[in-house]
Z-matrix of the N, CA and C atoms (Angstrom, degrees):
N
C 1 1.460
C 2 1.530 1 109.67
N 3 1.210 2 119.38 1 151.17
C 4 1.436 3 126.42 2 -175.49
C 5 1.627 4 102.99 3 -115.62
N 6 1.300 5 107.87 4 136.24
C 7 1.218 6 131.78 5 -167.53
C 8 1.830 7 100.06 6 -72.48
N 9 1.310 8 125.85 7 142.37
C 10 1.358 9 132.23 8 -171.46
C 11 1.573 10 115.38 9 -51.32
N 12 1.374 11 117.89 10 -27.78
C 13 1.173 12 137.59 11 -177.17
C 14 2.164 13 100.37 12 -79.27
N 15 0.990 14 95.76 13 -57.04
C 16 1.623 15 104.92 14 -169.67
C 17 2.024 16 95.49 15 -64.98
N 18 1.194 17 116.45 16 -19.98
C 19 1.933 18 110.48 17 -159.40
C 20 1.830 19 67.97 18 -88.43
N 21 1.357 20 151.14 19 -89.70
C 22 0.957 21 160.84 20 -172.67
C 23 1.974 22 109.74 21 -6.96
N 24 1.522 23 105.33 22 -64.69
C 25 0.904 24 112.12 23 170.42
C 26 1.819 25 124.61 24 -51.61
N 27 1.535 26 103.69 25 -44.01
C 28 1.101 27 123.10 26 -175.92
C 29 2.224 28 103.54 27 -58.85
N 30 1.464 29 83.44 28 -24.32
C 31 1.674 30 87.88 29 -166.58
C 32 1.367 31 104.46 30 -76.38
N 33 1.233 32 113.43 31 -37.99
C 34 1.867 33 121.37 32 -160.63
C 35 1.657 34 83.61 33 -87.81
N 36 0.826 35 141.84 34 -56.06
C 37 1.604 36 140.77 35 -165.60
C 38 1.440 37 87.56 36 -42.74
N 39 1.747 38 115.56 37 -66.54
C 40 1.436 39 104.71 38 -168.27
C 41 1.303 40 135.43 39 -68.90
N 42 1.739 41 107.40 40 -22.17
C 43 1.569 42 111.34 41 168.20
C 44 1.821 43 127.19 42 -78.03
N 45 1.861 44 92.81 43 -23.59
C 46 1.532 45 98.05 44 163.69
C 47 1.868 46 128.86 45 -65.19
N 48 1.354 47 97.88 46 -25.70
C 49 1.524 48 128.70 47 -175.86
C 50 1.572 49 102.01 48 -71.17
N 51 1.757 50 117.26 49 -19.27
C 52 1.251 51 120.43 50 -176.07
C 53 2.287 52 97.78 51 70.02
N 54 1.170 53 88.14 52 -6.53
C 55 1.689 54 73.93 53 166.80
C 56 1.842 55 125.53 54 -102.21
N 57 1.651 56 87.25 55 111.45
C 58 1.242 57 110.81 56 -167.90
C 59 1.290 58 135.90 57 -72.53
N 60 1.833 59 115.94 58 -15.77
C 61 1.273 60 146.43 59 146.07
C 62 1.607 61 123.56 60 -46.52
N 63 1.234 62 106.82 61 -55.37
C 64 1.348 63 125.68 62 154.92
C 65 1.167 64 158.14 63 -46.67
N 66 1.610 65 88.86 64 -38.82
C 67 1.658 66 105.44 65 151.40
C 68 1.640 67 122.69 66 -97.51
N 69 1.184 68 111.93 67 -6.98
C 70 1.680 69 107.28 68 159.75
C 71 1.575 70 98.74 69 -85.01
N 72 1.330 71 133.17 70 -19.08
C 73 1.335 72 108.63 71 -179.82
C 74 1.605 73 120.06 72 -63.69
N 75 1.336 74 105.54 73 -20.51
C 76 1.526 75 114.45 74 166.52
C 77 1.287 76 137.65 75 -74.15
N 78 1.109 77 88.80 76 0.70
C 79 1.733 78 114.93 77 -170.15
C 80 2.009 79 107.11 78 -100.88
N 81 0.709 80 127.60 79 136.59
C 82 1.514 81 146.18 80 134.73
C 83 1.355 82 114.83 81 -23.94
N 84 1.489 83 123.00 82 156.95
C 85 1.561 84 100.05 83 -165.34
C 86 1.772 85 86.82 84 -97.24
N 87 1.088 86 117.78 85 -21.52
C 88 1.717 87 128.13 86 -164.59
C 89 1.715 88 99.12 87 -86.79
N 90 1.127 89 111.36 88 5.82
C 91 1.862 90 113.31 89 -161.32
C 92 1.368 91 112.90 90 -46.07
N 93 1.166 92 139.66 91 131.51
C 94 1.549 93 137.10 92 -172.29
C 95 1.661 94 81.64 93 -93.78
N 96 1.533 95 89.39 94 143.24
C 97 1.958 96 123.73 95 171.45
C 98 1.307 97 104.34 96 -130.33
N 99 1.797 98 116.18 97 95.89
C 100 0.772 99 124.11 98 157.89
C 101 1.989 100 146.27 99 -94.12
N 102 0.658 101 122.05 100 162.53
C 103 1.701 102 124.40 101 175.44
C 104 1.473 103 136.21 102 168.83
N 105 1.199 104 125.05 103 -155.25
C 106 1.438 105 103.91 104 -175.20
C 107 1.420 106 121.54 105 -102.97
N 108 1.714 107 109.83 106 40.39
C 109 1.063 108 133.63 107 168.87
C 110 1.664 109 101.78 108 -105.46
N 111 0.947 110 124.41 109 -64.30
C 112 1.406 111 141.98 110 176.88
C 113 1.438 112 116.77 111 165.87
N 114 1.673 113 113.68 112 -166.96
C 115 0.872 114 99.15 113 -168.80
C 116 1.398 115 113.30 114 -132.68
N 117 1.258 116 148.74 115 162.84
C 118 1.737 117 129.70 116 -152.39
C 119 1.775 118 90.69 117 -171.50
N 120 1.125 119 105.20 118 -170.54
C 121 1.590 120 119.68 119 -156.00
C 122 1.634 121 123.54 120 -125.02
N 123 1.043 122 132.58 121 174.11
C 124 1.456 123 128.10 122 173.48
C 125 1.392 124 124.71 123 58.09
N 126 1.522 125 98.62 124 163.95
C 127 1.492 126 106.01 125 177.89
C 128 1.640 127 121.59 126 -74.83
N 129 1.577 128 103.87 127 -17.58
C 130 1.562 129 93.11 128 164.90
C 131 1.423 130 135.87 129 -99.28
N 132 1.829 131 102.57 130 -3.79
C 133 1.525 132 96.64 131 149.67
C 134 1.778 133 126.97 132 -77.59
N 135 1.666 134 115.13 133 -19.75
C 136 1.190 135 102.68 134 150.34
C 137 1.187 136 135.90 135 -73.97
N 138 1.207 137 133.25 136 -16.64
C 139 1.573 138 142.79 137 145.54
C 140 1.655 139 102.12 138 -26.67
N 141 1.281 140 91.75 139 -81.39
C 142 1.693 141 97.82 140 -168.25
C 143 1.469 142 125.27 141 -65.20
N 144 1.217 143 104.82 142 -18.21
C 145 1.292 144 117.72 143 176.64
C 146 1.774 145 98.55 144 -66.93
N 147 1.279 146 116.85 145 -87.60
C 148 1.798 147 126.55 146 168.52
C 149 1.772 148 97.99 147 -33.98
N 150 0.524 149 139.99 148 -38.07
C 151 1.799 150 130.18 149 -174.99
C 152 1.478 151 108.48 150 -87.60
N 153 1.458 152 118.43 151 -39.53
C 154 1.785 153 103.70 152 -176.20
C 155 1.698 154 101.60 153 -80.84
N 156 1.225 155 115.70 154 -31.10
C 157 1.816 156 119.17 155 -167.51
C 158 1.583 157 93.78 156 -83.51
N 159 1.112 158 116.01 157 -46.74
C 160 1.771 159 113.40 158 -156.03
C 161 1.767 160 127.64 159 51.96
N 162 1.712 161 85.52 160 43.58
C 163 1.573 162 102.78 161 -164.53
C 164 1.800 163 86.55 162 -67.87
N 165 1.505 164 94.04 163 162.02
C 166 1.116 165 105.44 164 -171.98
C 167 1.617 166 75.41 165 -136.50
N 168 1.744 167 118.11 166 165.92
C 169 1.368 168 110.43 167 -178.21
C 170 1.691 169 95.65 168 -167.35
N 171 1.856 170 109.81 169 112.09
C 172 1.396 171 103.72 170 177.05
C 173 1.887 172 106.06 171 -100.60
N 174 0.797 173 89.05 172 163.53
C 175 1.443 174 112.96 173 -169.04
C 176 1.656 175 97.04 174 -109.85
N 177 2.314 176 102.44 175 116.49
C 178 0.945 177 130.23 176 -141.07
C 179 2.272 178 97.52 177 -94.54
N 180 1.089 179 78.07 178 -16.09
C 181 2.225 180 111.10 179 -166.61
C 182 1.204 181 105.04 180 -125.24
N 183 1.683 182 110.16 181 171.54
C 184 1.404 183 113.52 182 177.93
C 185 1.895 184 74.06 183 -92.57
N 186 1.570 185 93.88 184 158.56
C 187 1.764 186 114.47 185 150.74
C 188 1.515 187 100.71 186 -56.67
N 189 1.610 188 97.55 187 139.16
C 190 0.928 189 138.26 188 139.01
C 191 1.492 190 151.99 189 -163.84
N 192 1.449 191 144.19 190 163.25
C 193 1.283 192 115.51 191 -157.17
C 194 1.557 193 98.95 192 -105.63
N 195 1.634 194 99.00 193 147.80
C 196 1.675 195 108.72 194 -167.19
C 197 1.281 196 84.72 195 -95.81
N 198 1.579 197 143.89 196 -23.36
C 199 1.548 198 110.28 197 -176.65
C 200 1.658 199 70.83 198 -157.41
N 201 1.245 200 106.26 199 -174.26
C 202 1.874 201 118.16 200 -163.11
C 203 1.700 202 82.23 201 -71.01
N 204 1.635 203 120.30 202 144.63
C 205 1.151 204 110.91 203 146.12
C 206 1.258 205 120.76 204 106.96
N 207 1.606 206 100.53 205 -36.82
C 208 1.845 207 124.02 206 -172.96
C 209 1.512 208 110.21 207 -122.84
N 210 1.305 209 115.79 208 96.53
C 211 1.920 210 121.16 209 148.58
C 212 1.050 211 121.73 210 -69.55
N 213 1.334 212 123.17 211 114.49
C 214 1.359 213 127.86 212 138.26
C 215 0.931 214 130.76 213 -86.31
N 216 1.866 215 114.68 214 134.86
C 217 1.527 216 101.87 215 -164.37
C 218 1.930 217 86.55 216 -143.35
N 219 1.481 218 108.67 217 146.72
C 220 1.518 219 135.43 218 160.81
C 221 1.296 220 111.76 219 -76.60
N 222 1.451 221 117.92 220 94.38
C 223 1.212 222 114.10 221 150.21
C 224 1.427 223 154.05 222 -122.99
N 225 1.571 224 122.26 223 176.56
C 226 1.496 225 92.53 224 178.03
C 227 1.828 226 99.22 225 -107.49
N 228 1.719 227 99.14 226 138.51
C 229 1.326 228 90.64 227 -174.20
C 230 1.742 229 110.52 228 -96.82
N 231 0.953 230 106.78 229 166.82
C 232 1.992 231 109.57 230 173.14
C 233 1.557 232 100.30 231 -140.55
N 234 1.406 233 115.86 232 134.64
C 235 1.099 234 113.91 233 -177.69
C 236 1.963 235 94.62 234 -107.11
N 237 1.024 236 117.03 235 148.71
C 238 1.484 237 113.06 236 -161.05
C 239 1.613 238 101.46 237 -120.02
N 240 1.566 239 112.64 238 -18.78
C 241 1.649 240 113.90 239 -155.22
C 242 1.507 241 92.89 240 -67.00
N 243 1.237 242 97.67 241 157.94
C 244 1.975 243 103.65 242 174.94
C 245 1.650 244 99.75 243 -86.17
N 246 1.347 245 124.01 244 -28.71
C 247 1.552 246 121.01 245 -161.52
C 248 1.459 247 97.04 246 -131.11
N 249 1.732 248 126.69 247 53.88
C 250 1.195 249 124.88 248 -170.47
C 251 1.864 250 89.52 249 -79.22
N 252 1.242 251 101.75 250 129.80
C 253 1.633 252 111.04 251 -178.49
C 254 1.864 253 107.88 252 -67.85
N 255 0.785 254 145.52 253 2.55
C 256 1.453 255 136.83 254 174.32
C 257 1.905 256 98.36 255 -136.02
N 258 1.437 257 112.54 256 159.86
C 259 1.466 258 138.71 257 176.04
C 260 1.555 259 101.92 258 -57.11
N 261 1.580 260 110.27 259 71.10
C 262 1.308 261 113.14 260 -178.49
C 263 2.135 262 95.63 261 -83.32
N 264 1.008 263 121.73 262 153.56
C 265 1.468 264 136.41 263 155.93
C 266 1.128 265 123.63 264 -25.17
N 267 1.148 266 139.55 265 147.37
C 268 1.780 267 125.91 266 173.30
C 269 1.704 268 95.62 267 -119.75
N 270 1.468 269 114.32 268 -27.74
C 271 2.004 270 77.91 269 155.12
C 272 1.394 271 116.52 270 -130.11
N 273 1.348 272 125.21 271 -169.31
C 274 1.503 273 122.22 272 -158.23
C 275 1.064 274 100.55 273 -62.98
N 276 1.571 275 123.47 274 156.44
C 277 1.285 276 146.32 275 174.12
C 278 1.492 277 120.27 276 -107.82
N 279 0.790 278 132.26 277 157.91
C 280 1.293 279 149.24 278 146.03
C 281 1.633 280 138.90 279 -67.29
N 282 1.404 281 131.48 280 98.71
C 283 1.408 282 103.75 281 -157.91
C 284 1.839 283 84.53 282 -169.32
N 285 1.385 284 97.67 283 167.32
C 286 1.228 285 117.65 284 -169.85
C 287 1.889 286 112.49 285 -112.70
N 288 1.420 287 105.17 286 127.73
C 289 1.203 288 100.94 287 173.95
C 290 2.348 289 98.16 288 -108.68
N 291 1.369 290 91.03 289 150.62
C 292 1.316 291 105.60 290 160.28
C 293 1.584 292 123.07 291 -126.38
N 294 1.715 293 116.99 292 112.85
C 295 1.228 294 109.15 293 -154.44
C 296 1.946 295 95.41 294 -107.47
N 297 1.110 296 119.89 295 150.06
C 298 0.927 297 113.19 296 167.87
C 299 1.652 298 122.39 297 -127.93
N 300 1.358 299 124.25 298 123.60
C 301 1.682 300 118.13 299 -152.79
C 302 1.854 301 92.81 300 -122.81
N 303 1.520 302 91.02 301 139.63
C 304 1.853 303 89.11 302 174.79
C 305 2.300 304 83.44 303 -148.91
N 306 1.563 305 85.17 304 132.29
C 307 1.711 306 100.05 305 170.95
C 308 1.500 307 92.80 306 42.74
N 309 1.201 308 135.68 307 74.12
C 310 1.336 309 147.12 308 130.44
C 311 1.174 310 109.48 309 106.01
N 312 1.792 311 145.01 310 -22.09
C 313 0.903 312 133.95 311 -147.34
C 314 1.322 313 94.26 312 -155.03
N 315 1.569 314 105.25 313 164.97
C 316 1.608 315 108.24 314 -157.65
C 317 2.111 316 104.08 315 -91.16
N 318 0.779 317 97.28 316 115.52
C 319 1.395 318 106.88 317 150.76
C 320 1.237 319 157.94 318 -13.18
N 321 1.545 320 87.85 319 -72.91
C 322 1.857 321 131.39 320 179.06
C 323 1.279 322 111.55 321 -156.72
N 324 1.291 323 113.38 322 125.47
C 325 1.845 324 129.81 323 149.13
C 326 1.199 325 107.61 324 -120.70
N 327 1.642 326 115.35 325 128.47
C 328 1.014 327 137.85 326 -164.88
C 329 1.680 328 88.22 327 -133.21
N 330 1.464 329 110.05 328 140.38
C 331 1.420 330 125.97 329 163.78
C 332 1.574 331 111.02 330 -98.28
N 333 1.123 332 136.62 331 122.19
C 334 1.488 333 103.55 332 162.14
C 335 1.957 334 106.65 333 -130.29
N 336 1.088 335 107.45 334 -161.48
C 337 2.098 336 108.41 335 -170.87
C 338 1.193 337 97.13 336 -92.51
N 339 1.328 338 127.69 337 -21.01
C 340 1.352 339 116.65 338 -153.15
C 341 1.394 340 114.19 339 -151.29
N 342 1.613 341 136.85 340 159.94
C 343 1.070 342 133.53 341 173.47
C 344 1.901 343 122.00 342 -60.43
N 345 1.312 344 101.27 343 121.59
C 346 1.736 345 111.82 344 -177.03
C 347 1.257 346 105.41 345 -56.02
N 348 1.287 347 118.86 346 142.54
C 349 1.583 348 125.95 347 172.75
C 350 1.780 349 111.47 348 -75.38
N 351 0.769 350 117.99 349 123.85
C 352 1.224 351 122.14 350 -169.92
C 353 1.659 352 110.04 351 -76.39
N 354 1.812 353 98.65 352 148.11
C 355 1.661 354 86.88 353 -164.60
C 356 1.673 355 126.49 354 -88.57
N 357 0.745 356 131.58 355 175.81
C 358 1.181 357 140.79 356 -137.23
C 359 1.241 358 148.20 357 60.90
């Protein structure tokens, strides 16, 4: 089993790699894809999601988990697609992913603009 931190890593390796197979393999088949579009379900809205944007996403920190289960990570995003369908950025951004991992595989990816308030 891979530790919540390592399935995370395993994810950005595969979406930076542009391999898109790979990073739904980390995924849950029910995985919530979230952002400031909304938010929807499955492995083939993360398919399409990583294939129409061709976000690429570096990681700003080392991983680590803010509570059992949940990464938050700073990153800078790049959207790479030539025909990304919405007013994506033309240079890197800044932005926050929230990953959430249960029994090996991620859960939830959530995009959001800004840094999450931390709980408690």
């Amino acid at each position: 089993m891979r530790t919540p931190v390592e399935t995370v890593t395993a994810w950005h390796e595969a979406v930076n790699a542009g391999d898109i197979e790979a990073a739904v393999s980390c995924c849950h088949p029910e995985v919530a894809v979230g952002g400031p579009r909304g938010t929807g379900h499955g492995h083939d809205l993360m398919r399409g999601w990583l294939t129409r944007s061709g976000i690429r996403l570096e990681p700003q920190h080392e991983l680590t988990e803010s509570e059992p289960g949940v990464v938050v990570v700073e990153e800078l995003a790049r959207w790479t697609a030539d025909n990304v369908p919405f007013a994506a950025p033309t240079e890197p951004t800044p932005t926050w992913c929230i990953f959430r991992v249960e029994y090996d595989c991620l859960v939830s990816v959530e995009r959001v603009e800004q840094a999450p308030t931390p709980p408690g």
